[in-house]
C-alpha positions in Angstrom: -27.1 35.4 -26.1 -26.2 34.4 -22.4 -26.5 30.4 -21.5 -30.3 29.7 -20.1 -30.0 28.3 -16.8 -32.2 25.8 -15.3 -34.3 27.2 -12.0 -33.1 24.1 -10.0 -29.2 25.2 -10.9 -30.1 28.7 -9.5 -31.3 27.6 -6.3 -28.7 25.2 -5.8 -25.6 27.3 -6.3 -27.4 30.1 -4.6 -27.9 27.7 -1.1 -24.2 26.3 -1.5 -22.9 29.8 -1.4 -25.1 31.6 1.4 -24.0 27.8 3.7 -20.3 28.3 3.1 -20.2 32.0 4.1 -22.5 31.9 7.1 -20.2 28.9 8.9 -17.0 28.2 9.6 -15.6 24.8 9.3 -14.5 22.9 12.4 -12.1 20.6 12.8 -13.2 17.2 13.1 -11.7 15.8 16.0 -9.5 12.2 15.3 -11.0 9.3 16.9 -7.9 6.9 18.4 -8.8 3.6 17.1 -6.3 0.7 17.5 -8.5 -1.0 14.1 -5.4 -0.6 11.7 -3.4 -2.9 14.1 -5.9 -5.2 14.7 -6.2 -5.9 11.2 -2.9 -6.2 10.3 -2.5 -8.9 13.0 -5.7 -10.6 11.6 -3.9 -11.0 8.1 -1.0 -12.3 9.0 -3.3 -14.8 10.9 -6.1 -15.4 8.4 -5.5 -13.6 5.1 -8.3 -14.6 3.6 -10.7 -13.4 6.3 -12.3 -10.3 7.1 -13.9 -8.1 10.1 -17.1 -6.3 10.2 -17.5 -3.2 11.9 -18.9 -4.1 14.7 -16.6 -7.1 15.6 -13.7 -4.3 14.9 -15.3 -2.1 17.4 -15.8 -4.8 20.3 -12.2 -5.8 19.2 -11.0 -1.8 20.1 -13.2 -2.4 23.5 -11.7 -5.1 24.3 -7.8 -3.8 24.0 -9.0 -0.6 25.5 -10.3 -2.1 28.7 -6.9 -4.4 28.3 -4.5 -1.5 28.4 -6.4 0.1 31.3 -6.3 -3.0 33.4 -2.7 -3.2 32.6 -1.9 0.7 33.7 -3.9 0.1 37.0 -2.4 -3.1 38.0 0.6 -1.0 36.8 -0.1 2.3 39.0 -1.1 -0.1 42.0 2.5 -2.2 42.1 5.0 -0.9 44.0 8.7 -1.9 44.4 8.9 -3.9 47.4 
């Protein structure tokens, strides 16, 4: 006798198989994040502290707009 199979098994292995041939997977594009270094410079600082995400993510704003002051003031100088 073949195994019964529950309806709700049917219809799920019969959506997952119809999604996966219909679309193709995309890459995912990598978002640059300078969060790794900031908290490796915050443990060495304060081990025993942490960051939430959204003080991690002004924290990224906050070297990003650093770094592009820096290459302007950078681009601007000239060798007099």
């Amino acid at each position: 006798m073949p195994p019964k199979v529950s309806s709700k098994g049917a219809k799920k292995a019969g959506k997952a198989k119809a999604a996966r041939s219909g679309d193709k997977k995309r890459k995912r594009r990598r978002k640059e994040s300078y969060s790794i270094y900031i908290y490796k410079v915050l443990k060495q600082v304060h081990p025993d502290t942490g960051v939430s995400s959204k003080a991690m993510s002004i924290m990224n704003s906050f070297v990003n707009d650093i770094f592009e002051r820096i290459a302007a003031e950078a681009s601007s100088t000239r060798f007099d």
